[in-house]
Structure formats: C-alpha cells, structure tokens
KOLFI-533467 format. One record per atom (N, C-alpha, C, O): residue in one letter; x, y, z. Coordinates in steps of 0.2 Angstrom, whole numbers, plus 5000, padded with zeros to 4 digits. Each point is the difference from the previous one (the first is absolute). Example, Ala and Ser with C-alpha at 12.3 -4.5 7.8 and 13.67 -1.06 7.14 Angstrom:
A506649725039/A499650065000/A500450065000/A500549995003/S499350064993/S500450065001/S499650055003/S500350065001/
This chain:
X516352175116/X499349984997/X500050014993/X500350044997/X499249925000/X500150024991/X499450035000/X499549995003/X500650054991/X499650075000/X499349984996/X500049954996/X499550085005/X499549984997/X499950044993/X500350044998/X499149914998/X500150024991/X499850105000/X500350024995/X499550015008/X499750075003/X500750024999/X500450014995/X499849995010/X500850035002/X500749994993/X500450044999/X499449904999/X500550014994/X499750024996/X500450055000/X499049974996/X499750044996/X500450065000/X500250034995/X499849995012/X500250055000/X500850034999/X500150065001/X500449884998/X500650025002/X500250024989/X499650004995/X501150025007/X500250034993/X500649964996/X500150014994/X500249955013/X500549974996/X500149925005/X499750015005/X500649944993/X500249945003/X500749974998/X500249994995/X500150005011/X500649995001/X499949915002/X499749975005/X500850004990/X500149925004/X500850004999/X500450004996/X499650005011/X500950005001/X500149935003/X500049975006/X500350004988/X500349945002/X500949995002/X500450055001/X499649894999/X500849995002/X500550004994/X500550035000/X499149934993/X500250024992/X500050064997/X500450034997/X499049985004/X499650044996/X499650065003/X499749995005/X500450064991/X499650075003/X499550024996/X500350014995/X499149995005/X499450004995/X499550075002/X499850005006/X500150064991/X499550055000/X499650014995/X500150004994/X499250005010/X499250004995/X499950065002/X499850015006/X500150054988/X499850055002/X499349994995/X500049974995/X499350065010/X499550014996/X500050014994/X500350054998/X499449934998/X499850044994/X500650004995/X499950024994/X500649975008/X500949984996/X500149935000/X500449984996/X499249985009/X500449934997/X500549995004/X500350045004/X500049904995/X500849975003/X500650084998/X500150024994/X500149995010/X500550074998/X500549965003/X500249984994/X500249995011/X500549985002/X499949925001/X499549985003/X501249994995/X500149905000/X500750035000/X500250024994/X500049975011/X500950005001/X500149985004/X499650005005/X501049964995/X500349985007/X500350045006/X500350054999/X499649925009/X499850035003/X500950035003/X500150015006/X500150004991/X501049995000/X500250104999/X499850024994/X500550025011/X500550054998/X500749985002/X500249965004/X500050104992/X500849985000/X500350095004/X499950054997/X500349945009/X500250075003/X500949984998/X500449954999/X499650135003/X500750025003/X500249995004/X499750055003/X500549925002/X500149995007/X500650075001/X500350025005/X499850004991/X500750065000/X499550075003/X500250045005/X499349974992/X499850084999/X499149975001/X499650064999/X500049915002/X499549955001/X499650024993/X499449985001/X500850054993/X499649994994/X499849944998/X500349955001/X499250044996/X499649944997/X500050014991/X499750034996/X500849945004/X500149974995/X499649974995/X500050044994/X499749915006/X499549974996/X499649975004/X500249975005/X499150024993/X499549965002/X499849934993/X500250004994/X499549975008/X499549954996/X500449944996/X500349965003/X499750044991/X500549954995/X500550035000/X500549965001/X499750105000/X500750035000/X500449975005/X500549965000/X499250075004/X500449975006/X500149915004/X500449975002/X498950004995/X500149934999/X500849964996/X500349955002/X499750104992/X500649984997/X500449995002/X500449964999/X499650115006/X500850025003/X500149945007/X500549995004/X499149974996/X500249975008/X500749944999/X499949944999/X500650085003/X500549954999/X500550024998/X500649985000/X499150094996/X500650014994/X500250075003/X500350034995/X499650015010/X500150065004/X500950015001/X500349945000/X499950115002/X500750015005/X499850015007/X499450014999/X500849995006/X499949985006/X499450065004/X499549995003/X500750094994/X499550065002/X499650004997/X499750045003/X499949934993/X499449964998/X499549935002/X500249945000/X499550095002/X499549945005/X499450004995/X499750054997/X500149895002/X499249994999/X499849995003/X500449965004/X499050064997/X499549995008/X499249964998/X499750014995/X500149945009/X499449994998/X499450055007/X500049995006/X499950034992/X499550045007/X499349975002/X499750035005/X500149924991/X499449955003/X500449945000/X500449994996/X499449975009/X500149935002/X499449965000/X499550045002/X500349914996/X499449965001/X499450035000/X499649985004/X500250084992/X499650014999/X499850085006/X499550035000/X500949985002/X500450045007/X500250074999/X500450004996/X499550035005/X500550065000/X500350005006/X499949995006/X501050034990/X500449995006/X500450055000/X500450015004/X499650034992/X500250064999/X499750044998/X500150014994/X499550055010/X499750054996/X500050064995/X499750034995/X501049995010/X500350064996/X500149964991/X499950024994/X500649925009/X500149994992/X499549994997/X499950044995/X499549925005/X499449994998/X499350064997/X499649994996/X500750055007/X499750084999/X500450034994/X499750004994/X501150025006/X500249994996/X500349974991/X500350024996/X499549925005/X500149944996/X499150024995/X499950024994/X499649965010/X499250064997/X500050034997/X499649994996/X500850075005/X500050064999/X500449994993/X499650014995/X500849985004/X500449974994/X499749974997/X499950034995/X499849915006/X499549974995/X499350044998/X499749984995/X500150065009/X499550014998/X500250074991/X499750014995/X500750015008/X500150074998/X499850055000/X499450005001/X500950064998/X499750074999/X499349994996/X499650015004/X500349974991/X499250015000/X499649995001/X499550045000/X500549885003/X499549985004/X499850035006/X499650025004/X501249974997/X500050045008/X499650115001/X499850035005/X500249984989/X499750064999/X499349995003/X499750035005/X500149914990/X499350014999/X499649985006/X499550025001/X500849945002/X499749975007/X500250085004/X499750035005/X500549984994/X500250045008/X499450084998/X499950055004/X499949964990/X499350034999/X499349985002/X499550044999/X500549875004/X499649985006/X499650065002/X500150044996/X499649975007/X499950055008/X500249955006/X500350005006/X499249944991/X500149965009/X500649934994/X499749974996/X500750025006/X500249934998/X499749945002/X500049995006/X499849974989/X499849955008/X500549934994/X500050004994/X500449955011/X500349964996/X499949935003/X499950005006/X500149974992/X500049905001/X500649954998/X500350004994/X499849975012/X500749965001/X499949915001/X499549985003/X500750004994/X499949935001/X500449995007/X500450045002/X499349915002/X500649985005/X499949925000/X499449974999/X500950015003/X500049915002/X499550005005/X499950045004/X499849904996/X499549965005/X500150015008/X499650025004/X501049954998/X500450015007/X500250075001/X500549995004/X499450064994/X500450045001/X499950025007/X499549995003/X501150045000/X500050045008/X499750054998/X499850014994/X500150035012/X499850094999/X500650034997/X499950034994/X500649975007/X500750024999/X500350004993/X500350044997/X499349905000/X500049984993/X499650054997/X500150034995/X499249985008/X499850044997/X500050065001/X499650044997/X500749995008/X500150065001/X500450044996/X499950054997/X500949915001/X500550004993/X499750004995/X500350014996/X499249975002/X499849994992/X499650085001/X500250054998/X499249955008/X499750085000/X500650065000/X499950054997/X500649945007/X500550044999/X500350024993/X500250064999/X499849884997/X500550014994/X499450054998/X500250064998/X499249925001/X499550054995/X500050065000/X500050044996/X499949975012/X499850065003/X500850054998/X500050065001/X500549914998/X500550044998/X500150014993/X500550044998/X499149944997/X499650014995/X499750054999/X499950024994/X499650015011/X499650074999/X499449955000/X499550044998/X500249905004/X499549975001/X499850035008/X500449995004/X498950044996/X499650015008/X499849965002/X500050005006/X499849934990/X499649945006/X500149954994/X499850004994/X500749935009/X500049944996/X499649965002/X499950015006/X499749934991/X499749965001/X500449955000/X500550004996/X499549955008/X500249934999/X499849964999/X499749985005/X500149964989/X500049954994/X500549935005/X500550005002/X499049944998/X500549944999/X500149994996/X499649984996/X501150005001/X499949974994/X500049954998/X500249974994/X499449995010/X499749944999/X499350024996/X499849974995/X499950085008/X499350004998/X500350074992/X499650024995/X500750005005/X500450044992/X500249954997/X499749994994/X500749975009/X500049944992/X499449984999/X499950004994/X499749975010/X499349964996/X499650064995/X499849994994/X500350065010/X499750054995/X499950004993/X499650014997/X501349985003/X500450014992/X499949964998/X499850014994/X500249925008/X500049954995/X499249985000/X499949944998/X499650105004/X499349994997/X499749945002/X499649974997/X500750015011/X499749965002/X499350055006/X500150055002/X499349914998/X499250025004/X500150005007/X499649985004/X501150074998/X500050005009/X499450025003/X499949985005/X499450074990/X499750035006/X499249974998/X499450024999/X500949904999/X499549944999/X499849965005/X500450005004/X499149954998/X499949965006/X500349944999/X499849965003/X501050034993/X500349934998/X500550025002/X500150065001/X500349874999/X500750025001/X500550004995/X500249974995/X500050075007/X500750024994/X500650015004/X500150045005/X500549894992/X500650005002/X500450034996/X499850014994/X500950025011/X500650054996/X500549995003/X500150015006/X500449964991/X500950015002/X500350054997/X500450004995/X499550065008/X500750054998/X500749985001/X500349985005/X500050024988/X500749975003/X500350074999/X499950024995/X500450015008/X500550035001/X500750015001/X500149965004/X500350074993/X500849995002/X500249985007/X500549965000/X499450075004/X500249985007/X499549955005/X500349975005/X499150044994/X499449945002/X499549994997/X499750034995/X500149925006/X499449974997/X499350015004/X500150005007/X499350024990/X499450005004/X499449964999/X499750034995/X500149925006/X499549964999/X499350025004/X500050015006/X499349994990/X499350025003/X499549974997/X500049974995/X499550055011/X499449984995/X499650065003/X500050025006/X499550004989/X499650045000/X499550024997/X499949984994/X499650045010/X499349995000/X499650085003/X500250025005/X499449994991/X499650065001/X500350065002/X500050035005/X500649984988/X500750065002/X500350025007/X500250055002/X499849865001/X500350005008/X500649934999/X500049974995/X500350035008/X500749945001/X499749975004/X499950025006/X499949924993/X499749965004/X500749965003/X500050005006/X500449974992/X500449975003/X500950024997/X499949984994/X500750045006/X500450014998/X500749995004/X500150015006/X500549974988/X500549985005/X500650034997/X500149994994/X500350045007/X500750054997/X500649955001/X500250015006/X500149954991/X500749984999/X500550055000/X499850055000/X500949955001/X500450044998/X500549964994/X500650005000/X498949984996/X500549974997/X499850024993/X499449994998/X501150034996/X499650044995/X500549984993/X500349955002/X499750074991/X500650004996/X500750015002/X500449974996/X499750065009/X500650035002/X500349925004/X500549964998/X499350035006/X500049935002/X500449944994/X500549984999/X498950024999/X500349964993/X500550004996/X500249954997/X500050115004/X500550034996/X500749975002/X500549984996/X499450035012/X500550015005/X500149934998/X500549984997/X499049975006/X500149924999/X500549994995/X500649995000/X499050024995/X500549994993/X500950025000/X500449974997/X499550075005/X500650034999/X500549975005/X500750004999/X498949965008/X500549985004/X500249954998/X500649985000/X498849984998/X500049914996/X500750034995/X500549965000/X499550094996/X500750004993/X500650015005/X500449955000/X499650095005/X500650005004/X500349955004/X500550005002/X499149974999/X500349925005/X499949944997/X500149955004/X499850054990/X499849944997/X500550004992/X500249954996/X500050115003/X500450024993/X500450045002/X500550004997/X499450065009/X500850035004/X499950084993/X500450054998/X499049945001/X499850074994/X499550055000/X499450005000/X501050055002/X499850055002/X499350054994/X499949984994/X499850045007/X499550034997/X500150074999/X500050025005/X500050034991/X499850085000/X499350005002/X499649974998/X500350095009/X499650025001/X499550024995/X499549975002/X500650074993/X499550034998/X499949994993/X499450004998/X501049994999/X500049994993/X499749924997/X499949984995/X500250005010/X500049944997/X499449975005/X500050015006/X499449954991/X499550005006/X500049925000/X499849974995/X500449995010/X499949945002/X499649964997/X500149954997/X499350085006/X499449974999/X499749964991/X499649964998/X500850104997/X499949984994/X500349994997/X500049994994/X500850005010/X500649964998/X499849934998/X500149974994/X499650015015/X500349945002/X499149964999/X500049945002/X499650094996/X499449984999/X499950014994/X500350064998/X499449914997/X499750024993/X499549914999/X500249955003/X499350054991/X499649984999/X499549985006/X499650045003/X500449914998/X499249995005/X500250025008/X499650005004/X501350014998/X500250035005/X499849955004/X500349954999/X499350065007/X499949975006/X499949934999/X500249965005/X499450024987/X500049935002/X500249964994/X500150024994/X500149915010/X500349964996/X500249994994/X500549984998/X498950054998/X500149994991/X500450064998/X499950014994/X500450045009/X500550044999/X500749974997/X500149945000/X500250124997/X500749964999/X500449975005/X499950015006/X500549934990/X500449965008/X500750045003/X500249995005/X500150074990/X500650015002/X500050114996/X499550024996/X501050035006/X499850054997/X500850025003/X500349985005/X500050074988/X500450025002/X500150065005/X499650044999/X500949985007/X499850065002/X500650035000/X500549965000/X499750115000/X500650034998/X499950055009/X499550025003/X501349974998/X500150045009/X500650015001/X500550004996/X499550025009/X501050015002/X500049945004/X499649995003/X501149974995/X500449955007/X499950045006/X500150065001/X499749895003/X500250015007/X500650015000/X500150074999/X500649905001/X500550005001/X500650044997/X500450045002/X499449954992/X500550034995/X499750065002/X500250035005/X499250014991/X499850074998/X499750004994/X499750054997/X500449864999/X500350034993/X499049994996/X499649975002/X500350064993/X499649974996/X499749945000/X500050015006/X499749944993/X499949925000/X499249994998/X499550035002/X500549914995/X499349984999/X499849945002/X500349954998/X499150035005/X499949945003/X499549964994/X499950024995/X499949925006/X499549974999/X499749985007/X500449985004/X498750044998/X499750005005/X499749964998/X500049994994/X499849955011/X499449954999/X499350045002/X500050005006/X499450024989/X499650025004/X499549965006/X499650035004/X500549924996/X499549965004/X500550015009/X499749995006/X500950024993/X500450045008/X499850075001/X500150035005/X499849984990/X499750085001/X499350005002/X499650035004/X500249934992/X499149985004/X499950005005/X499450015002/X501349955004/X499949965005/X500250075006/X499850005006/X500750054989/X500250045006/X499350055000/X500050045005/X499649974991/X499550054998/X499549995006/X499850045003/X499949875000/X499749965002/X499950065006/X499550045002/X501149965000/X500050025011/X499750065000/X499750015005/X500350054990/X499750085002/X499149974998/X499550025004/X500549934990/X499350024997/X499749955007/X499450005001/X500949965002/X499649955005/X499650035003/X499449995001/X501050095004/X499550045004/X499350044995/X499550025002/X500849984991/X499350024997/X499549965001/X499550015003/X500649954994/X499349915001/X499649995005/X499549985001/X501150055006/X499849985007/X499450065002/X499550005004/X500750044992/X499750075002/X499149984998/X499550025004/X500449964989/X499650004995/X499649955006/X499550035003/X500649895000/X499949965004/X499750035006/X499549985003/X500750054998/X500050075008/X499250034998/X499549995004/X500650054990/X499250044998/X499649964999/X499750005005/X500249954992/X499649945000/X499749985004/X499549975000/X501050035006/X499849935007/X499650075005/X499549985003/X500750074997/X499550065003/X499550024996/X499550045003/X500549954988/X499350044999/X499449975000/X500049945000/X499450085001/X499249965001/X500049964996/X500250024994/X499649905007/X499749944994/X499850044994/X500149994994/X499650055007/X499350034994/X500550034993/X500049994994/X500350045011/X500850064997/X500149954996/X499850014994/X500649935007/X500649964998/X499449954994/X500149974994/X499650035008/X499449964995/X500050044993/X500049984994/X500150105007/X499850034994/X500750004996/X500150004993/X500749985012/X500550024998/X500249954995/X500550014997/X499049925003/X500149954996/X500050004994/X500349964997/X499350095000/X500050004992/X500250094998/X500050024994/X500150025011/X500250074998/X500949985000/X500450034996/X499849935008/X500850015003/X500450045001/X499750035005/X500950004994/X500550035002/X500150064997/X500249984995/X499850085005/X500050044995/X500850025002/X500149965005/X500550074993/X500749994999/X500050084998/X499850024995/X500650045009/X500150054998/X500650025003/X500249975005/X500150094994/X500750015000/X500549984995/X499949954996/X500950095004/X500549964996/X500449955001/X500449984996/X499649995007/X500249955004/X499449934999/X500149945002/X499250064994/X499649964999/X500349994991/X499749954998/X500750074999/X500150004994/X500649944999/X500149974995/X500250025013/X500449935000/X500049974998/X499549965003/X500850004989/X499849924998/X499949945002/X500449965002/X498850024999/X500049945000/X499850015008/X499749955003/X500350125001/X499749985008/X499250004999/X499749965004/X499950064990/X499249985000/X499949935001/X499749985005/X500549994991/X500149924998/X500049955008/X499649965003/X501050084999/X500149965007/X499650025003/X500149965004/X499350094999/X499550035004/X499649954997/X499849965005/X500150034990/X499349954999/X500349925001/X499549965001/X500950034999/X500149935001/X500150005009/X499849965003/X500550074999/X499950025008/X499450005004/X499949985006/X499750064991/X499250035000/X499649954996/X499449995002/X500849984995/X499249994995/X499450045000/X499449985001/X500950114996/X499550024999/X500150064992/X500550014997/X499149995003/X500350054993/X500350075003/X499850025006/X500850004990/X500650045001/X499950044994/X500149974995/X499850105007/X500050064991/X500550065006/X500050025005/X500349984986/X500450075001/X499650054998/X499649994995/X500450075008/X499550084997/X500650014995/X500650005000/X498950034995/X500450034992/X500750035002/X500549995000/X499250065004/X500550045002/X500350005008/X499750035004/X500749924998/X500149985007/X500350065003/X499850035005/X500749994992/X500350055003/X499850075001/X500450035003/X498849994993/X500050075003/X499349995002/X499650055001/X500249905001/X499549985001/X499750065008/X499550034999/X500849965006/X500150055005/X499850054999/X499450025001/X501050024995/X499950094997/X499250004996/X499550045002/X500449914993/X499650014997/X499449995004/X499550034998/X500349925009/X499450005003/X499950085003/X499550035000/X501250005003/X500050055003/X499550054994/X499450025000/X501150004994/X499650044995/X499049985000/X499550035001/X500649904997/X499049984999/X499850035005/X499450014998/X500750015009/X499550025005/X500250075000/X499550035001/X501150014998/X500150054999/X499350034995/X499650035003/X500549954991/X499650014994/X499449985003/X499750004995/X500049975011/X499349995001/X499849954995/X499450014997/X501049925002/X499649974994/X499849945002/X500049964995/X499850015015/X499849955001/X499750035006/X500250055004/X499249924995/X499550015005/X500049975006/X500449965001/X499250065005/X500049985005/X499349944998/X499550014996/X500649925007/X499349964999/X499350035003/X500150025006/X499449984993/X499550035001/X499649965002/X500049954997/X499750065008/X499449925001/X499350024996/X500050064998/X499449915001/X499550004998/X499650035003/X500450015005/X499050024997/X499650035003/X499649945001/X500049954996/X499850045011/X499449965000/X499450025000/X499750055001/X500249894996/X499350014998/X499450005004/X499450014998/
C-alpha cells in the first residue's frame, strides 16, 4: 500500500531503485545519489569492485573473474544482498554516518504500480539492511506526478506515462488516488534491443554494448518522425569478419523496427482511457499527457503520442529524476493533503 503524506513526513531518506538508475533523496541534503544501478564483483574472492558509472564502464570490457551485476530488474529487486551492498557504496561513509545517528530510521521506496508482495518484500528488505526500522512504500506513479508538479491531490484528472528502462507505466489520477493504470513491459531497453537487431539482420553489424548507445546513433534530428534525416552513419563490428565497418542506416527502417515495442505502449495509453470515467477523459482533453522517465527523452516519441492521441503530450523538465524528486517534496512536507470547506 502507499503510504500516507503523515508517514513520509516522517521518513529521512528515499530510495528510487530503478533498473537504470539508483536515485537517493536524503532530507535536508537534496538528491545525494544518480548512479547507475550496475556493480562489478569478483567472482574469485566475492569483492565488489565497483559500483555506479565505474562499473557501467566496465561492462563488456572485464576478464572472465569479473562480473557486472545489475541487482534490480524492472523496477525489482532481485538481488538483495547485492543491492544492500551496491547502497552502501553509493551512499558512503558520510552519509551513511549521518543517517544511522537516526534513533528510529524511517525510509521510502518507490515501487511499481503491479508490484507482488514479494516485490515488495525485496525493496523492504534491501532498506531494512540499510539500518532503516520501518520503510514506507511510494507508487511511483503517484512520486512521478509529484516531481513533475502535476495537482494529483486535485478533483481533475491528471495523466502520467512513466517510461522507464525495463517498463512503461501509464495513469490517470485524481484525488492522490490511481484511478485507472496499466504497466507494459516494454521500456528503452526494448528499443535498444529493436535497434540493434534491425542493424544485425539487415547490415550483419554488430553494436558495442556500452559505449556506444544506439539510440543516439541511429536517431538524431526529429528521430521518430519523418522530417528526420533520410540516412546516418553507424560504426560496429561485421557480423562475419569481427572486423571494424561502417554502415549507412536508412532512418525511416529504423522507424519501422522501433514501431513493434512502442505499439504495446499506444495500446496501453487506449487501455486507460477505455476504463477511466467520461468525466476523467473530458478533463484529459486540454491537460494531456504528462511524459516522465529517461526513456520519455526519445526523439521524436512525444510527436508520435500526439498524433496517435490527438491530445497534447509534455515532457517534465526533468523526466529522469522526476520519481526521487516527488519522493523528497513530501518528504520535505511541501504538498498538502486537499482540504474540503467547512459547511456552512
């Protein structure tokens, strides 16, 4: 259940543990941690080598007794020891001081909309091996509207697409409640993958994992739609050879393999609409879509929502920490619960 504005008040720190990205909002400090969600062990001696950009770096480029690990999945903890670990690192020794001079810790975790018990038993576990006594649980559907300052705990409706790396979540929401919401499993990571299959069966050209990010290869100017560039070079390994090579991509084949992940996005959007109340969908005609996550920063997918929709599509300033930062606003007590009038 997500916790009421009482209960975060009272917490000290907030944790959004994504499948990308690792985000901590400690009270009164501010955003302390934006790292990727990535350590690099020893499989030799089980030392933890690196966490965050370091370890990001290393993925691909290791000898065989080096593992990068990712320890959250889809918004998931799926490994906790590593996930305790991997915190504890990014937080560091001072921060990690200052919290544990707490008396009672109290800490808030984002979780996905669908989550099982199970799901959220691992995110309570990771915290509580943190030196947290009591975690609150946060949808991060109602943490993203937060951050990007849309009026969840208003009597209108307010739409939200979290895009996230491993899923997408679409809602609507009205009077700091989910009135209707639908989870995709389909996110940037997806997109990625498309891409990168389209270069491999269609040019036999392999891609670098990490160094090299597809997406802003093989996309540039208006991206998703037509009046983008017609062709772009991409550099990869031969399939065949091994050897170096560079292609010329058509971007409008690239559009076409992007099409099949972003389809279940659209269907989803169609989904909340056809179950939320007339009254809802009435309001959602002139407020539209609000767009949060790193995966909303895709060129050229707004464009395509609105022509799909016919309704207005906004990116939040900051899509990416958008999560964290609703978690801190109610942390910091800085939105109200709605109040009704007294009668007269």
């Amino acid at each position: 259940m997500t916790a009421t504005l009482e209960q975060l008040r009272r917490c000290h720190f907030a944790v959004d543990l994504g499948a990308a990205r690792t985000r901590v909002y400690v009270r009164g400090a501010g955003l302390v941690v934006d790292q990727p969600s990535a350590a690099a062990v020893n499989t030799r001696t089980g030392a933890l080598i690196a966490v965050g950009e370091f370890a990001e770096r290393m993925t691909g480029r290791t000898p065989d007794y080096i593992r990068v690990v990712r320890p959250v999945s889809g918004g998931t903890v799926v490994d906790i020891d590593m996930a305790q670990r991997m915190l504890r690192h990014l937080l560091g020794d001072k921060v990690r001081r200052a919290l544990r001079r707490k008396p009672f810790l109290r800490a808030a975790v984002c979780t996905p909309h669908d989550a099982d018990p199970l799901a959220q038993r691992a995110a309570i576990e990771t915290l509580v091996g943190l030196g947290a006594r009591r975690v609150e649980l946060v949808d991060t559907l109602i943490a993203a509207a937060v951050g990007c300052g849309l009026p969840v705990e208003q009597p209108e409706a307010s739409m939200i697409m979290v895009c996230g790396a491993a899923a997408t979540e679409v809602a609507v929401l009205s009077l700091g409640n989910i009135v209707t919401a639908e989870r995709v499993r389909v996110g940037g990571e997806a997109v990625d993958h498309a891409i990168v299959q389209h270069l491999r069966h269609e040019h036999e050209l392999m891609l670098p994992s990490q160094n090299v990010r597809p997406l802003q290869l093989a996309l540039s100017g208006n991206g998703l739609t037509a009046q983008g560039p017609a062709s772009t070079e991409i550099h990869g390994r031969d399939v065949c050879t091994g050897l170096a090579r560079s292609v010329q991509v058509d971007t409008a084949a690239v559009r076409d393999a992007i099409q099949t992940p972003l389809t279940a996005v659209l269907d989803s959007i169609g989904k909340v609409l056809r179950d939320c109340p007339p009254d809802l969908v009435a309001d959602l005609a002139d407020r539209g879509i609000m767009m949060v996550g790193g995966s909303a920063l895709l060129p050229g997918f707004d464009e395509m929502l609105r022509q799909a929709t016919s309704m207005p599509v906004h990116i939040a300033e900051r899509p990416d920490v958008c999560a964290v930062q609703g978690l801190g606003t109610m942390l910091e007590g800085r939105i109200e619960p709605l109040e009704l009038d007294p009668a007269a």
